[in-house]
VOGU-3710 file (C-alpha; in Angstrom, 3 decimals, decimal comma):
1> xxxxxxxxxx> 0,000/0,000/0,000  0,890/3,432/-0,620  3,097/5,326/2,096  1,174/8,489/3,042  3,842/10,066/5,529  4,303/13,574/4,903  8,051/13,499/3,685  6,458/11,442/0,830  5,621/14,746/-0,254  1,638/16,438/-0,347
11> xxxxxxxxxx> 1,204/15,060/-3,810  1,025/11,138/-2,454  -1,645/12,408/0,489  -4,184/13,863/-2,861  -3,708/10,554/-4,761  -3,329/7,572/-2,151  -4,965/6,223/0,686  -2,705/6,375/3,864  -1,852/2,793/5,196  2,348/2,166/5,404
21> xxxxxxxxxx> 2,104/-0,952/4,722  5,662/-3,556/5,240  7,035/-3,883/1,213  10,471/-4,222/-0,394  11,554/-1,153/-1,916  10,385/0,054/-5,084  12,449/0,516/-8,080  13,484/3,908/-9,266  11,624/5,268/-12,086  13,682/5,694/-15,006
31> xxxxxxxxxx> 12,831/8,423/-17,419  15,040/8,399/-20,036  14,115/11,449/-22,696  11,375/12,447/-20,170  13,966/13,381/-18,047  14,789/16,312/-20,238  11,334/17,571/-19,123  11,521/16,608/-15,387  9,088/13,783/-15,999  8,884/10,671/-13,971
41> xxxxxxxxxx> 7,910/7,386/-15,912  7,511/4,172/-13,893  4,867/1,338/-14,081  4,643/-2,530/-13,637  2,744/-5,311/-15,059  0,967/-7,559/-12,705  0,036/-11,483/-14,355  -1,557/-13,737/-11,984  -3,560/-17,644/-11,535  -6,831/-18,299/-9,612
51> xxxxxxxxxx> -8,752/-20,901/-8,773  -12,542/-20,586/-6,607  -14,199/-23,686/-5,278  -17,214/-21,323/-6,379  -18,897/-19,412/-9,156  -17,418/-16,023/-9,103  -20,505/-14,703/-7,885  -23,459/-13,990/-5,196  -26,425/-15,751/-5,952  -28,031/-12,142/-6,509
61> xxxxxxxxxx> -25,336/-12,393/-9,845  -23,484/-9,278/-8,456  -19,559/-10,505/-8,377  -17,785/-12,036/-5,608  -14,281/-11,164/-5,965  -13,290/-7,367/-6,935  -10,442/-8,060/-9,566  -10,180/-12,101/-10,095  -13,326/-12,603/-11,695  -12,653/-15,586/-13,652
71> xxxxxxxxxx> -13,375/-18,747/-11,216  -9,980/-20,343/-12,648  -7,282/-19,201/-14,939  -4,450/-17,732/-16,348  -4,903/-13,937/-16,911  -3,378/-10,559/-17,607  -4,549/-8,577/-14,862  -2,733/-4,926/-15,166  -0,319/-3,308/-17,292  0,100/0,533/-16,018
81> xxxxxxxxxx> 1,909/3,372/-17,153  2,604/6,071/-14,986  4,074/9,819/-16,404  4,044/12,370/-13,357  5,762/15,683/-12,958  5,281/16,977/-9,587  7,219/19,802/-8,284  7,061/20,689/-4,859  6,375/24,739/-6,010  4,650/24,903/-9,755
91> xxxxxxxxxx> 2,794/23,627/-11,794  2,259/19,888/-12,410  0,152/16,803/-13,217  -0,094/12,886/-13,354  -1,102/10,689/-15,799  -1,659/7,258/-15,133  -3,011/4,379/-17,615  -4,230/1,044/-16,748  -4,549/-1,771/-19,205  -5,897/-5,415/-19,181
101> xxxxxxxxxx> -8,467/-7,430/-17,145  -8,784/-5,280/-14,346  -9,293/-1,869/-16,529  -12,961/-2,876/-16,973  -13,246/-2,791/-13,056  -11,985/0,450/-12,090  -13,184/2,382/-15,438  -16,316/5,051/-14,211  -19,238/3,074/-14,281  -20,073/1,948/-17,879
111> xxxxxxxxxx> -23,007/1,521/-19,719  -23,991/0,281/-23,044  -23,247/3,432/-25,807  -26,126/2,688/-27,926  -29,018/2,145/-25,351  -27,655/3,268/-22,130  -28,235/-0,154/-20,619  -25,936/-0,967/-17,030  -23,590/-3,285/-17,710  -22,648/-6,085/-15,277
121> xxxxxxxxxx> -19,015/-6,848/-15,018  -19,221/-10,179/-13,638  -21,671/-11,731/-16,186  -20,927/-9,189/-19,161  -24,463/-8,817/-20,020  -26,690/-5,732/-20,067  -29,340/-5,478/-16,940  -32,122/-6,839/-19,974  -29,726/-9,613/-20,741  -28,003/-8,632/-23,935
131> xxxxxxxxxx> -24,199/-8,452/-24,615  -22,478/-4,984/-23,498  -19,060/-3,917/-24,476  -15,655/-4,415/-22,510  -12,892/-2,266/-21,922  -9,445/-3,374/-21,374  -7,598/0,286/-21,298  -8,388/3,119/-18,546  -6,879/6,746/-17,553  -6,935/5,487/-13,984
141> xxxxxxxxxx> -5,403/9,222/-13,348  -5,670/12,570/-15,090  -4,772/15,249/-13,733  -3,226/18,459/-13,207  -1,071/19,789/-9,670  -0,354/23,430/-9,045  1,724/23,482/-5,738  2,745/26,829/-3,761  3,615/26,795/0,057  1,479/24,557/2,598
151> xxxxxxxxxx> -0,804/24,237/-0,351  -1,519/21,717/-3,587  -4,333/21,908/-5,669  -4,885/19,131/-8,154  -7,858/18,744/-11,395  -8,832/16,305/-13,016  -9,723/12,622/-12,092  -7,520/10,940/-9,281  -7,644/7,699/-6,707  -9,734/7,918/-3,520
161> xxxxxxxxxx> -8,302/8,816/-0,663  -10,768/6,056/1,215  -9,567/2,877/1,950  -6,530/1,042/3,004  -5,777/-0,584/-0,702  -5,365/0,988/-4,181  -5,957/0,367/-7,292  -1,914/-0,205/-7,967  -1,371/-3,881/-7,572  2,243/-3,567/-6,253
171> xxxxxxxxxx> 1,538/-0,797/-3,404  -0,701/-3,691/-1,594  0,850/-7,043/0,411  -2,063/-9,004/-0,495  -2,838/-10,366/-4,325  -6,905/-10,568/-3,779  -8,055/-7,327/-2,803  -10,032/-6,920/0,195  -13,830/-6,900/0,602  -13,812/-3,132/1,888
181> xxxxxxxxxx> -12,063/-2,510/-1,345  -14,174/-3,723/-3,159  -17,752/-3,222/-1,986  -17,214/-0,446/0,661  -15,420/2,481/-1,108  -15,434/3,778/-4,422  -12,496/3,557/-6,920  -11,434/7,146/-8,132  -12,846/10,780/-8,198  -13,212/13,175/-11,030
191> xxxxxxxxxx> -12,939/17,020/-9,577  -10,685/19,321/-7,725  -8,963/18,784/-4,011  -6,793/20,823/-2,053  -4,179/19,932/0,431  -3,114/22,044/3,251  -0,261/20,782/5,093  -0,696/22,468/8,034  2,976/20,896/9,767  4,897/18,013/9,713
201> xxxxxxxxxx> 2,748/15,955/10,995  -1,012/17,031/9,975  -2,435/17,262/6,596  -5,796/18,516/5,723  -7,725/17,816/2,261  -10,763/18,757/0,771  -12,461/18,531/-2,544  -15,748/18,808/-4,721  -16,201/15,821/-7,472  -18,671/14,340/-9,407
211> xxxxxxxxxx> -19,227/11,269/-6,992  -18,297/7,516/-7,005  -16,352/6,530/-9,857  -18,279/9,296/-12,637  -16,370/10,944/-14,693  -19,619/12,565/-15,715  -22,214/12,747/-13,121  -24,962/10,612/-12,489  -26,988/12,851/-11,331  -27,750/16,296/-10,349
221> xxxxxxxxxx> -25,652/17,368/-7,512  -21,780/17,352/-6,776  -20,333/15,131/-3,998  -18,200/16,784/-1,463  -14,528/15,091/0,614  -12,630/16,097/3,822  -9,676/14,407/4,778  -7,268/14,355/7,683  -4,004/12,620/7,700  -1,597/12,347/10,692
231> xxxxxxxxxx> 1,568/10,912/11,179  2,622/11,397/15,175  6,163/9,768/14,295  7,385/6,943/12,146  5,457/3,967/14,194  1,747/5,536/14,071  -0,243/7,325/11,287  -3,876/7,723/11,193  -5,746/8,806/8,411  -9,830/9,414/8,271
241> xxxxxxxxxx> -12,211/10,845/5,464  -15,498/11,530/4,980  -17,201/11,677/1,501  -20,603/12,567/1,427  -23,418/13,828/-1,995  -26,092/12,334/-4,214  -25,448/9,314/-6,157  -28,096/7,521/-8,486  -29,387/4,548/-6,636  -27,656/1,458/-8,448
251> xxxxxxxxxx> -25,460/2,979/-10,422  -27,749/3,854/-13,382  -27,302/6,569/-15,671  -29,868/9,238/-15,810  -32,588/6,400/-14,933  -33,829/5,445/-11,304  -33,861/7,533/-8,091  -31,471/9,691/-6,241  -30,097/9,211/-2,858  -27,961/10,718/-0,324
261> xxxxxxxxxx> -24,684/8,436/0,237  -22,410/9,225/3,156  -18,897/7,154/3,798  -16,736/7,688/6,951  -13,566/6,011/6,132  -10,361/5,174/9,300  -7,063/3,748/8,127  -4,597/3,279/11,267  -1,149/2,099/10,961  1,620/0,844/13,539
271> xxxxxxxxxx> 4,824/0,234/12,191  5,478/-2,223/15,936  9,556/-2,766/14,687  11,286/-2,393/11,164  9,987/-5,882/10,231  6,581/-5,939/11,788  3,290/-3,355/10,450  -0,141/-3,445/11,652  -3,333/-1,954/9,674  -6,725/-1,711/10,687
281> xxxxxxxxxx> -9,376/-0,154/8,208  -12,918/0,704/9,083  -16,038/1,801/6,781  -19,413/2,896/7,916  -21,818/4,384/4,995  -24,944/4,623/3,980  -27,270/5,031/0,586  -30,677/6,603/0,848  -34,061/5,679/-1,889  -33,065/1,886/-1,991
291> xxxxxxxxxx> -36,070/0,580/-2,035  -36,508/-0,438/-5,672  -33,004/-2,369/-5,652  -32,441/-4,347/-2,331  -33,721/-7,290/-1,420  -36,226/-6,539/1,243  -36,938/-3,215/0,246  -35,486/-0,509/2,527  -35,531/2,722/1,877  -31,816/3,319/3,371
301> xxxxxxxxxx> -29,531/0,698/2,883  -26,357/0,942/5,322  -23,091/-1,413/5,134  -20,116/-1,118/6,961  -17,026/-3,577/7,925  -13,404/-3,967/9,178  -10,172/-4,903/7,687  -7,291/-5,661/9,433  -3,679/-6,682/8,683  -0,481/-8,158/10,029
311> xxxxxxxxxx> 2,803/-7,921/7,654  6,041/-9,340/8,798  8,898/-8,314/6,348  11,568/-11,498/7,059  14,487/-10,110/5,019  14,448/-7,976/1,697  13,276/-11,239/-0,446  10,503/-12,692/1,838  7,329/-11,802/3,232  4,448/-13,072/4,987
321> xxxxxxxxxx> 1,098/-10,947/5,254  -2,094/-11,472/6,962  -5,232/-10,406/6,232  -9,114/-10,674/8,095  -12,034/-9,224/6,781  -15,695/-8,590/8,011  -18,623/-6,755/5,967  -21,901/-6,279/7,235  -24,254/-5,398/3,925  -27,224/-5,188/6,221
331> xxxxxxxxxx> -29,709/-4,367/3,282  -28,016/-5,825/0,548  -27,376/-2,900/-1,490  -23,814/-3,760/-2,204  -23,858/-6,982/-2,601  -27,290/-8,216/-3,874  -28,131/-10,007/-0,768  -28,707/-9,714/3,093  -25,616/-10,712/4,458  -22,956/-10,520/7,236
341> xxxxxxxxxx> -18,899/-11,697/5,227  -15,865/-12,865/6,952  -13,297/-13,507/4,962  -8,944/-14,385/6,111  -6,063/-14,400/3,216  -2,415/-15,910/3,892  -0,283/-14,155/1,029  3,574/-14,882/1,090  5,895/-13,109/-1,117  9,370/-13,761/-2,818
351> xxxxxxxxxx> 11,296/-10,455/-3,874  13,976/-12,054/-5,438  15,000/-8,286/-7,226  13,801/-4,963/-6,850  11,702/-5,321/-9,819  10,076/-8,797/-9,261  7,923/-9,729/-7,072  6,206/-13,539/-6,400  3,062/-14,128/-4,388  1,349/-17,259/-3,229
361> xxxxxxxxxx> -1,702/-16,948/-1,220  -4,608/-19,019/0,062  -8,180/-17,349/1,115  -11,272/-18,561/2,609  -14,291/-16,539/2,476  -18,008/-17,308/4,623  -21,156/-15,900/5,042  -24,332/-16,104/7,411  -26,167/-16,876/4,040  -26,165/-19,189/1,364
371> xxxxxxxxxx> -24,806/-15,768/-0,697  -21,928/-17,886/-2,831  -23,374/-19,251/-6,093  -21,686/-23,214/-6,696  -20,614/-24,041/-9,769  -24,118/-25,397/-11,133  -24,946/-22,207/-11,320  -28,093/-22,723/-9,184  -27,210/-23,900/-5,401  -26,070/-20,830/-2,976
381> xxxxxxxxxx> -23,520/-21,914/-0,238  -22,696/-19,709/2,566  -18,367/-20,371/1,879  -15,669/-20,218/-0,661  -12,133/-21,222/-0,859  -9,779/-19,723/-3,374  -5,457/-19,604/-4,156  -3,632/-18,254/-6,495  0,327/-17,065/-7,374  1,088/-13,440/-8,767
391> xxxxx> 3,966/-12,483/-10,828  5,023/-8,571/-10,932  7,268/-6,569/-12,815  8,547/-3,282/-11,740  9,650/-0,618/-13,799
//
């Protein structure tokens, strides 16, 4: 995960969420002709395996895994560019490109061009059952940074700051990505936010956007986001945001209801030795006008969960990372069905160079419902087993 302390400079605390999580170090970006410019180029390429003992989804057809949607298989998961020229006093920006499986995922919510129909990821079909279109390139980032004093200012479309995972595959100790991630937070953020780093040690954000994962709005108002971030010293951070504005209930585009949603977001971090890094994430939010879309019929639909992790860096090739999970959907608006998720992942890592990285990693997933769809397609059990290996390259 992304290091948010504030000598990573204000630009990381605008475009990352704050856990520090235990990693090997990254490799230098090399620029080459950029550098002529003052342009940073980096990026990586992130190939992994899966296998489910389920269907990869709920029985309500909404996906169970975030990224991995394929029950078994080889795949091609993220290829991502990254350009960035950030000065500490100036003007700046960040461009960031995403291609492969996992570009269809983050993109801003898509829809069918020629009808407007929502399209589900998991199943690839339109909500009336035809085929919809797939996208395996995304401008994860766009934008531009104007920096001056205390303050940065950035425009343009950017990563939540919610959330103690990213988008990034190599910032994260774990391959699957977490529940919270997943079905707790939205993805990125098009608008404007400020930083103010008010010392050392305290940050302060803010920022007007267009809402969960829109590049054009959804609907007819603008979402709002305050953030605090502080670091005490180099064993504790804390980080907490709120994001709060209409969003169209479901996801639709200029169809449906509109409701208030609210998210309060926590990220913690204790760096306990040099080796040794605990995490704990919380989510609380709510969506209001649900009633057409979740199972029972409320009117405001609330989820909220925990994730928390234990990373123990062995040496500079191997490490070991812990991960345990619970989400309470307690309408089902996130997930498609009433239901309170546990889920623990083992992920250990070989960094045999700066620029490769190995995981292996075994999950188990249960519910108080029979949410996971088996393989027949028709019987709903209430667990799910999964592994899988990663391969990334760092450049």
């Amino acid at each position: 995960m992304k290091k948010l302390l504030f000598a990573a400079g204000i630009s990381a605390v605008l475009t990352a969420p704050s856990a520090v999580m235990a990693q090997a170090p990254q490799p230098e970006a090399k620029g080459g002709l950029l550098d002529n410019f003052g342009i940073d180029f980096s990026g990586y390429v992130d190939a992994s395996y899966n296998h489910l003992s389920r269907s990869n989804t709920f029985t309500s057809t909404t996906p169970s895994r975030v990224f991995d949607l394929e029950r078994s298989g080889l795949g091609l998961r993220q290829v991502a560019l990254t350009f960035a020229k950030q000065p500490k006093e100036g003007l700046g920006g960040l461009l960031n490109l995403t291609a492969g499986k996992d570009a269809d995922v983050i993109a801003a919510y898509k829809t069918d061009p020629s009808n407007g129909r929502g399209c589900n990821v998991a199943t690839g079909l339109n909500a009336d059952g035809t085929k919809c279109s797939r996208d395996r390139f995304d401008v994860t980032q766009a934008f531009l940074q104007y920096a001056t004093g205390p303050w940065t200012v950035i425009g343009g479309k950017f990563v939540t700051q919610a959330g103690a995972e990213v988008i990034n595959s190599t910032a994260n100790t774990n391959f699957s990505r977490s529940i919270l991630f997943g079905y707790a937070i939205p993805f990125t953020h098009t608008g404007a936010r400020a930083a103010y780093a008010a010392s050392d040690t305290l940050t302060v954000t803010a920022g007007i956007n267009q809402g969960w994962d829109d590049i054009k709005d959804t609907n007819s108002a603008k979402a709002a986001e305050l953030g605090v971030a502080f670091t005490s010293n180099k064993i504790f951070a804390l980080n907490a945001m709120v994001h709060a504005g209409k969003e169209r209930v479901g996801g639709l585009i200029g169809t449906g209801p509109e409701g208030q949603r609210n998210l309060l977001d926590m990220v913690a971090t204790i760096n306990a030795t040099d080796k040794l890094t605990f995490v704990l994430n919380y989510d609380s939010a709510t969506q209001d006008n649900t009633a057409t879309v979740t199972p029972l019929g409320a009117n405001k639909s609330r989820w909220a969960g925990w994730a928390g992790y234990a990373n123990y860096q062995f040496n500079e090739r191997w490490r070991l990372s812990l991960r345990g999970e619970y989400f309470d959907d307690k309408d089902g608006y996130r997930t498609g069905v009433v239901q309170k998720w546990k889920e623990a992942t083992l992920t250990l890592a070989y960094l045999p160079t700066k620029a490769v990285e190995l995981r292996a990693e075994v999950r188990n997933d249960r519910s108080n419902a029979p949410s996971f769809l088996d393989r027949d397609g028709v019987t709903g059990r209430n667990n799910m087993s999964s592994y899988g290996v990663q391969f990334l390259y760092k450049f």
